[in-house]
DSSP file (Angstrom, degrees, kcal/mol; ACC not computed):
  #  RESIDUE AA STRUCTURE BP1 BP2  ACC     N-H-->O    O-->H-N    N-H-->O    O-->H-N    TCO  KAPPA ALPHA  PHI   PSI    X-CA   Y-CA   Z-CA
    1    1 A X              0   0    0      0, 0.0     2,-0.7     0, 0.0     0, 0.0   0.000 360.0 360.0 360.0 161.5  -27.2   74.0   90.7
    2    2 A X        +     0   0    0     25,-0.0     2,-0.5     2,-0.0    29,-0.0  -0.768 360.0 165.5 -71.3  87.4  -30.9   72.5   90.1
    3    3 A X        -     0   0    0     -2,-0.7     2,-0.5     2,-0.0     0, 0.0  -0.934  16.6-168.6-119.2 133.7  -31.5   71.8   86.5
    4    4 A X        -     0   0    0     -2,-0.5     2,-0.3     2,-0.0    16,-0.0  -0.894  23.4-156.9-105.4 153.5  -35.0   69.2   85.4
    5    5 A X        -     0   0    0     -2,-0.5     2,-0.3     2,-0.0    -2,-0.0  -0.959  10.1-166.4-118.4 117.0  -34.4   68.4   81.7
    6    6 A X        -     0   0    0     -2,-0.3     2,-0.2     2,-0.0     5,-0.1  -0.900  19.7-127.7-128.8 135.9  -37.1   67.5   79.8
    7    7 A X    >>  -     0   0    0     -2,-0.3     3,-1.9     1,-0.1     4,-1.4  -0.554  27.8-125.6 -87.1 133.2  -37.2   65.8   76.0
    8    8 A X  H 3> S+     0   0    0      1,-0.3     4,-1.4    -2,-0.2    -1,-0.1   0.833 108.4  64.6 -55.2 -24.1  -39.6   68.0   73.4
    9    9 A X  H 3> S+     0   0    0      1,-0.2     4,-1.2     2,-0.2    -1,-0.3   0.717 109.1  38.0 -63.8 -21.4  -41.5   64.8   72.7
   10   10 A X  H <4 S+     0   0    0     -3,-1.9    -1,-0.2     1,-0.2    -2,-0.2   0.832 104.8  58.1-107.9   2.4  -42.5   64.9   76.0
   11   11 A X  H  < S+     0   0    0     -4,-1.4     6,-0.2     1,-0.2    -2,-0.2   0.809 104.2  60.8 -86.6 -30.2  -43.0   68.3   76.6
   12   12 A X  H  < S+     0   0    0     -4,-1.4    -1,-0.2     4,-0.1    -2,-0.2   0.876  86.5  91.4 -55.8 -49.3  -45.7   67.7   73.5
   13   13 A X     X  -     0   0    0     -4,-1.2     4,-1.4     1,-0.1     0, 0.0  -0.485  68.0-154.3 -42.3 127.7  -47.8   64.9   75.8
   14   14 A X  H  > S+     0   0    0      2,-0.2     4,-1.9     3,-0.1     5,-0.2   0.803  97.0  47.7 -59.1 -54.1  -50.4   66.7   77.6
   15   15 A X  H  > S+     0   0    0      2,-0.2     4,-0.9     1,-0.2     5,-0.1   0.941 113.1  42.5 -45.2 -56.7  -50.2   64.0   80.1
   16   16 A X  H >> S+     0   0    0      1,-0.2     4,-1.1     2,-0.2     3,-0.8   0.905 113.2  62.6 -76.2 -40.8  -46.3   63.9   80.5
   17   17 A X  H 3X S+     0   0    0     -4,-1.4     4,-1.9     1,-0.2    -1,-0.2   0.754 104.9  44.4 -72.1 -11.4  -46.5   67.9   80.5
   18   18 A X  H 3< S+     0   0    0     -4,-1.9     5,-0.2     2,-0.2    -1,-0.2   0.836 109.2  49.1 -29.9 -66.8  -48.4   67.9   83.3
   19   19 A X  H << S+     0   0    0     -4,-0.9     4,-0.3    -3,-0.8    -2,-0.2   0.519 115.7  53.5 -85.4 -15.6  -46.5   65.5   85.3
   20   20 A X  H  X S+     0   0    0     -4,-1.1     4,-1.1     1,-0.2     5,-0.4   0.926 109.5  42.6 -94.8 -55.1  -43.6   67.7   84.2
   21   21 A X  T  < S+     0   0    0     -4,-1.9    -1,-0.2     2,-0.2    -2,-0.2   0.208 109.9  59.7 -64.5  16.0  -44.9   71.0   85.3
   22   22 A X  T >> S+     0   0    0     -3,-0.2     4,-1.5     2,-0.1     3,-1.4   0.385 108.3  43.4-122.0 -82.8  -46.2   69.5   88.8
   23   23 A X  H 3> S+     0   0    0     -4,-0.3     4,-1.9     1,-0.3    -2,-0.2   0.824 111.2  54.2 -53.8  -6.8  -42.8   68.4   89.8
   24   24 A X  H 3X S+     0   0    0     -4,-1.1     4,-2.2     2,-0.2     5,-0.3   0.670 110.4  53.5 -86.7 -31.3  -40.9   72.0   88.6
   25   25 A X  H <> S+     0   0    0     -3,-1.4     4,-1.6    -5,-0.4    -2,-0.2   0.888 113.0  36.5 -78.8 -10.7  -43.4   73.6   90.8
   26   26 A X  H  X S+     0   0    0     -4,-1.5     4,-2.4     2,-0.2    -2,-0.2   0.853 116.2  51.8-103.2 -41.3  -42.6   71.6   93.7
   27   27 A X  H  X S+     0   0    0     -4,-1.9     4,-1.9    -5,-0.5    -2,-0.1   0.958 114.6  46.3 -40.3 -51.2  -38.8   71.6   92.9
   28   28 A X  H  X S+     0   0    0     -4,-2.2     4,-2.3     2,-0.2     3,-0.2   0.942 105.1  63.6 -55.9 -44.8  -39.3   75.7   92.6
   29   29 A X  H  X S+     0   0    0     -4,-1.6     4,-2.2    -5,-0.3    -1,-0.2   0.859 109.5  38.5 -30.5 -73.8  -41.3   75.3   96.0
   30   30 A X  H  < S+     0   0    0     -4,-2.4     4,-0.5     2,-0.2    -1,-0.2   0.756 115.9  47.5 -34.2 -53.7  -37.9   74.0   97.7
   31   31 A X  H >X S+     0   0    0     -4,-1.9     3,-1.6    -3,-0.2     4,-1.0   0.937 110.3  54.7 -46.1 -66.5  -35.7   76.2   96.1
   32   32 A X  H >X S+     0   0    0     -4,-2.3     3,-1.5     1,-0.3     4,-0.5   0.923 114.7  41.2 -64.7 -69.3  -38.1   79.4   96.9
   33   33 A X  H 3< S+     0   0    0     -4,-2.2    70,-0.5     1,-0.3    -1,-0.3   0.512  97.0  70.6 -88.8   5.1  -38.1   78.5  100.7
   34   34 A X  H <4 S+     0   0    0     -3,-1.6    -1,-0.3    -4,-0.5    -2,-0.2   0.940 104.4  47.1 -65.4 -46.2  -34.4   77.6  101.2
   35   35 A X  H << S+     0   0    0     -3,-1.5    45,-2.7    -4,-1.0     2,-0.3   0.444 114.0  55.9 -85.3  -1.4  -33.9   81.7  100.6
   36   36 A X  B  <  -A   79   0A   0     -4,-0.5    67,-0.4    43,-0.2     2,-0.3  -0.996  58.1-171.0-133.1 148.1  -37.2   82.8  103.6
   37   37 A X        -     0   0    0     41,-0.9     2,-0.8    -2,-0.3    41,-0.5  -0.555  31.0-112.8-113.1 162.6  -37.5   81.8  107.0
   38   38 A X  E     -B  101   0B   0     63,-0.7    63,-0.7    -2,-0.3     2,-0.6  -0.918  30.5-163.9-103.8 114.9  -40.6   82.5  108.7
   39   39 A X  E     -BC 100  76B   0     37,-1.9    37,-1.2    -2,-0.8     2,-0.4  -0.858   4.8-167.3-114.4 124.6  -40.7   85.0  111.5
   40   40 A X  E     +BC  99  75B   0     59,-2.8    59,-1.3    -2,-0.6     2,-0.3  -0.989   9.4 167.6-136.7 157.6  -43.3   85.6  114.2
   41   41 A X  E     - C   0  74B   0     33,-2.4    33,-2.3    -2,-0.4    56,-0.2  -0.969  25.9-131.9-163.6 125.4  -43.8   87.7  116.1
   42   42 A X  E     +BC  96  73B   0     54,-1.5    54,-1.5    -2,-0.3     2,-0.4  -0.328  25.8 174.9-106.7 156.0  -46.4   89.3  118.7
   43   43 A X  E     - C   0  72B   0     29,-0.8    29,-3.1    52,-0.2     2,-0.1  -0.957  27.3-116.9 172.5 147.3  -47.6   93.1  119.2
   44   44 A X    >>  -     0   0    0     -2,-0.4     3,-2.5    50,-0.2     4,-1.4  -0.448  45.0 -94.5 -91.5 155.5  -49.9   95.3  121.1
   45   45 A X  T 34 S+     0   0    0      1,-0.3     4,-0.3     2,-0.2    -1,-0.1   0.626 117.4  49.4 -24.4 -48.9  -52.4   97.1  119.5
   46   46 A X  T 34 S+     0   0    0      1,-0.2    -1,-0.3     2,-0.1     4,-0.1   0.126 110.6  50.3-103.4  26.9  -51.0  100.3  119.0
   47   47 A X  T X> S+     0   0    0     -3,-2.5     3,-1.5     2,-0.1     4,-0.9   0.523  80.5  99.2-111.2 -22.1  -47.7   99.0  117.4
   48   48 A X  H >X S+     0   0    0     -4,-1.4     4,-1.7     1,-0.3     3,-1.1   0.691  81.6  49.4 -12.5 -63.9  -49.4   96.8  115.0
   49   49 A X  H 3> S+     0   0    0      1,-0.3     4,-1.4    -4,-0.3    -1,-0.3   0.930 112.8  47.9 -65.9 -44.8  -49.0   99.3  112.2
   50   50 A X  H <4 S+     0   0    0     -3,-1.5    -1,-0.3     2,-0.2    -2,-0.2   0.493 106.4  49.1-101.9  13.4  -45.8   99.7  112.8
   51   51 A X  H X< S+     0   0    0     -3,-1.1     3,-2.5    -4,-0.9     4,-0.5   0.884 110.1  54.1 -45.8 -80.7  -44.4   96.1  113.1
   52   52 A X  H 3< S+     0   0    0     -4,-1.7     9,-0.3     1,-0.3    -2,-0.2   0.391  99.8  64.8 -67.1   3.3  -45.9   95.0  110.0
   53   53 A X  T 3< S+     0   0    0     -4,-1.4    -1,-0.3    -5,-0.2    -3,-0.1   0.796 101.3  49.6 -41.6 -54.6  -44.4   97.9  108.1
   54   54 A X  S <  S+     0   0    0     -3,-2.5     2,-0.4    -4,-0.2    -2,-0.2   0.665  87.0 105.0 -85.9 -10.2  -41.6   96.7  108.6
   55   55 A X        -     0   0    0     -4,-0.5     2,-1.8     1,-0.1     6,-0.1  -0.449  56.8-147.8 -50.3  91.3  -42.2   93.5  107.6
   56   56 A X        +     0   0    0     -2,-0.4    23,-0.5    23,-0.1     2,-0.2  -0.250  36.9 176.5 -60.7  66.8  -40.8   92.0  104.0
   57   57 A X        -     0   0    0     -2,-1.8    21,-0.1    -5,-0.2     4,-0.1  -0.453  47.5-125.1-117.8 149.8  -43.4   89.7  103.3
   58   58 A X  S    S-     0   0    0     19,-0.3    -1,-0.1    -2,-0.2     3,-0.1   0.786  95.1 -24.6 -40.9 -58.7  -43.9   87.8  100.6
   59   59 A X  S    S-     0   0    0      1,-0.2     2,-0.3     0, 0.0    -2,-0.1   0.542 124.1 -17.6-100.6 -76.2  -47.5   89.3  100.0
   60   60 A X  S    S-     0   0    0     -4,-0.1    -1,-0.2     0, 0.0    -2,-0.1  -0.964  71.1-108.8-149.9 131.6  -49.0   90.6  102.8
   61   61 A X        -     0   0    0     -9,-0.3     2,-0.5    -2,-0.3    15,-0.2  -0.204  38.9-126.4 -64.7 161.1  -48.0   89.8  106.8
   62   62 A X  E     -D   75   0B   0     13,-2.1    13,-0.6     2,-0.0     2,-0.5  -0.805  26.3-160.8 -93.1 153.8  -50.7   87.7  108.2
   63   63 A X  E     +D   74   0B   0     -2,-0.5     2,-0.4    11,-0.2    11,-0.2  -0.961  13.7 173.7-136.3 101.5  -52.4   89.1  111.6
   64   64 A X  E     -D   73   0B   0      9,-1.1     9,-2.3    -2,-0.5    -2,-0.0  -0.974  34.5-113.8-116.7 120.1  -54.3   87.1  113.9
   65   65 A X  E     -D   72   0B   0     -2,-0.4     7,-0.2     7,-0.2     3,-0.1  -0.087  36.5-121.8 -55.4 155.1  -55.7   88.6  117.6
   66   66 A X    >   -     0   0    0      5,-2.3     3,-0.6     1,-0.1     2,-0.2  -0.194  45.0 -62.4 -66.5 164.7  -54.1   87.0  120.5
   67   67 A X  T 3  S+     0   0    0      1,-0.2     3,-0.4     2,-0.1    -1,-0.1  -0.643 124.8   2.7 -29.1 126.9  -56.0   85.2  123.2
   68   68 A X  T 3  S-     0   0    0      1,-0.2    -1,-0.2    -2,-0.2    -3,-0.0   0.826 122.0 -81.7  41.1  45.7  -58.1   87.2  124.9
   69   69 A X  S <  S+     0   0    0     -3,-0.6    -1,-0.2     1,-0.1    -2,-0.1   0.847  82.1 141.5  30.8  54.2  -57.2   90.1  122.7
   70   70 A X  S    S-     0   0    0     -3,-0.4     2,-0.3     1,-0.1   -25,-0.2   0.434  72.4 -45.6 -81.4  13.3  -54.3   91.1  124.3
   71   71 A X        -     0   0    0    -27,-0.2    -5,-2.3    -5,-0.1     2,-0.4  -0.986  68.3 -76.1 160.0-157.1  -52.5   91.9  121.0
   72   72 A X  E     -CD  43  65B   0    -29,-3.1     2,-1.1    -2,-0.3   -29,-0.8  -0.945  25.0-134.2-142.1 144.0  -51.9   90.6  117.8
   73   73 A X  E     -CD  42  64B   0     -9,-2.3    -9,-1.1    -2,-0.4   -31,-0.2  -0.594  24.2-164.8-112.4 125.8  -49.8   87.9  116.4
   74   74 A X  E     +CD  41  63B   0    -33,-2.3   -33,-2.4    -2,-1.1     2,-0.2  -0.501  10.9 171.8 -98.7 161.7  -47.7   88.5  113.1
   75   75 A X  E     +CD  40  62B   0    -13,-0.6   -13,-2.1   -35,-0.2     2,-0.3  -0.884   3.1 154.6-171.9 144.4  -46.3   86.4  111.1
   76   76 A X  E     -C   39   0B   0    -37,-1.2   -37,-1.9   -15,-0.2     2,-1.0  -0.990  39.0-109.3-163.9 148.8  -44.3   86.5  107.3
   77   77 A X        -     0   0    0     -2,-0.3   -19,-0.3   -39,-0.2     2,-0.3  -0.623  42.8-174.8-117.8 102.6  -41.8   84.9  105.1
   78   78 A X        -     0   0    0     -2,-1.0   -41,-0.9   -41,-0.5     5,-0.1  -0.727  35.9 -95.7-108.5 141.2  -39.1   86.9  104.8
   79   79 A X  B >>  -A   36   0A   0    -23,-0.5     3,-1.2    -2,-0.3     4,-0.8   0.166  38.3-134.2 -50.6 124.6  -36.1   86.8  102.9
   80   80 A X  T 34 S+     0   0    0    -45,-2.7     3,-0.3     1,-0.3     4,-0.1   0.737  99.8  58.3 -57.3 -27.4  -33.4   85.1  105.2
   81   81 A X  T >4 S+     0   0    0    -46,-0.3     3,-0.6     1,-0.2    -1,-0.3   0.833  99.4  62.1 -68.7 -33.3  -30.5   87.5  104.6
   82   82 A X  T X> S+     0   0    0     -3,-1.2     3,-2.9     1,-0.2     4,-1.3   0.654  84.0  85.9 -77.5 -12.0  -32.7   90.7  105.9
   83   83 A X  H 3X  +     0   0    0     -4,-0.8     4,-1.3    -3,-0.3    -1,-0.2   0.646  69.7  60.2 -87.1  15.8  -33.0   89.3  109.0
   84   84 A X  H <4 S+     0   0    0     -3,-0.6    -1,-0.3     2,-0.1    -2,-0.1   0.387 119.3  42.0 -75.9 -15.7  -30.1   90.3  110.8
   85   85 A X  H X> S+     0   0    0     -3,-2.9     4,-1.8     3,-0.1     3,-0.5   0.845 117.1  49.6-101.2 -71.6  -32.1   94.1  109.8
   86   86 A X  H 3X S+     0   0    0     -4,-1.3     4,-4.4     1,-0.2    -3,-0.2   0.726  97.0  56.7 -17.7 -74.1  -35.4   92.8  110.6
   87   87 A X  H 3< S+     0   0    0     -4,-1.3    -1,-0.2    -5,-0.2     5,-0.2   0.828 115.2  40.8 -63.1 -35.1  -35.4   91.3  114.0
   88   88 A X  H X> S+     0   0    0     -3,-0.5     4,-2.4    -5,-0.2     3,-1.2   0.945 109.5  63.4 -84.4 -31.4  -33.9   94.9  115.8
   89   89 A X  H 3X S+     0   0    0     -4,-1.8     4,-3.5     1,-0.3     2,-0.5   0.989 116.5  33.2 -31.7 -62.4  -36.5   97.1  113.3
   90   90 A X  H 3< S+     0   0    0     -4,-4.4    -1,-0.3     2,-0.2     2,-0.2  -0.285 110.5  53.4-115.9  71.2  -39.1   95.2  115.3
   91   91 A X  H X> S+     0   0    0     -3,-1.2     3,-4.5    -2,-0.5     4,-0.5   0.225 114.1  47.3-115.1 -88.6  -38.1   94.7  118.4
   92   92 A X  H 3< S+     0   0    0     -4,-2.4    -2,-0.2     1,-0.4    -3,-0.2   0.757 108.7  61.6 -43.8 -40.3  -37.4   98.7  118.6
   93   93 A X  T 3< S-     0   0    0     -4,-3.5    -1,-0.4    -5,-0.3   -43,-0.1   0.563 131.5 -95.8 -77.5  12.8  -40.8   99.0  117.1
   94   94 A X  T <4 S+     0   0    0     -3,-4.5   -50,-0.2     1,-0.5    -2,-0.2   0.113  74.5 143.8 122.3  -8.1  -42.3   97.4  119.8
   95   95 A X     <  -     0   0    0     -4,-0.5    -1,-0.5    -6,-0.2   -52,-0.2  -0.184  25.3-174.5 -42.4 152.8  -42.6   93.5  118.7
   96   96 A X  E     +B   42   0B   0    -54,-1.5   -54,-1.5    -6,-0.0     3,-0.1  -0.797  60.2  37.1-142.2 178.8  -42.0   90.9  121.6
   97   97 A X  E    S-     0   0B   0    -56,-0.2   -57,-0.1    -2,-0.2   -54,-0.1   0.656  75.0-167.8  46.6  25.4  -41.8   87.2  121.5
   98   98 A X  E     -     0   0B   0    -57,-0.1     2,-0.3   -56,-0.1   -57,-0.2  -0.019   8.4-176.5 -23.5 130.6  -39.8   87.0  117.8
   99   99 A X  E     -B   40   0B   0    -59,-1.3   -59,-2.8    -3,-0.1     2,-0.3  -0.976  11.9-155.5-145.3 127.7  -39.9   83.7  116.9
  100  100 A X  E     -B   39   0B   0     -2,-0.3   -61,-0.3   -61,-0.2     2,-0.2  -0.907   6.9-172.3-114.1 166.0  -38.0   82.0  113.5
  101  101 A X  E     -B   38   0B   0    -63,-0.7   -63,-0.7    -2,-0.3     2,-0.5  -0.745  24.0-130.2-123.1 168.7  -39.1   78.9  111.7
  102  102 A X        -     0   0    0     -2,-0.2     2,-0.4   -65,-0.2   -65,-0.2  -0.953  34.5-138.4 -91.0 125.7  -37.0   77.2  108.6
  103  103 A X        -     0   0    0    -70,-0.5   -67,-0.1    -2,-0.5     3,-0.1  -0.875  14.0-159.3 -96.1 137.0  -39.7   76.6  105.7
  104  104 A X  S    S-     0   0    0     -2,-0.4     2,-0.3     1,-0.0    -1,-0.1   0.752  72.8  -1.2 -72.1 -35.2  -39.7   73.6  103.9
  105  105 A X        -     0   0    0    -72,-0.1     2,-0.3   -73,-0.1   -75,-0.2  -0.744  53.9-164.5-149.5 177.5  -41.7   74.6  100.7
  106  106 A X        -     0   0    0     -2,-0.3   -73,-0.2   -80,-0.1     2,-0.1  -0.545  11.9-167.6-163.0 174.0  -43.4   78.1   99.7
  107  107 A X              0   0    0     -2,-0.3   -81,-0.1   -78,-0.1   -82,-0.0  -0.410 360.0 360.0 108.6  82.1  -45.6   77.3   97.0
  108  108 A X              0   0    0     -2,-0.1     0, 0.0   -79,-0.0     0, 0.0   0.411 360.0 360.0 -77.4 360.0  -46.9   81.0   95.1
């Protein structure tokens, strides 16, 4: 497991607590994107709604129109164990071009 240890004297430095909380968020960063992959994924107009339904997404999927608006391209980071669920959910709902990434960092 991941453990930072930190001394109380130093958590007491503004300076050093700083420098302390900057590198647990970037440790957490790692951690947080070992467990999500990124998944994208492309859809025609009238499935939109129901592709990004299905979608586990951190927040909110992101949506961007296609070239020359032929659809729309989705995209989330979703928890790596659901996708074995995921990827036939939207496929059946009409997603094409499924695409997964590895994430290096997440950062909230």
């Amino acid at each position: 497991s991941t453990r930072l240890y930190a001394s109380p004297l130093a958590m007491d430095d503004d300076n050093n607590r700083e420098r302390i909380e900057g590198l647990v968020l970037l440790l957490r960063s790692v951690l947080e994107a070992r467990n999500r992959v990124m998944i994208e994924v492309n859809a025609a107009e009238e499935r939109l709604e129901a592709v990004v339904s299905l979608l586990p997404c951190m927040r909110e999927a992101t949506v961007s129109p296609l070239y020359g608006n032929s659809g729309y391209a989705v995209k989330a980071a979703v928890p790596k164990e659901q996708l074995p669920v995921v990827i036939p959910a939207v496929k059946a709902a009409g997603g094409t071009d499924v695409v997964v990434t590895a994430l290096a960092q997440i950062v909230p």
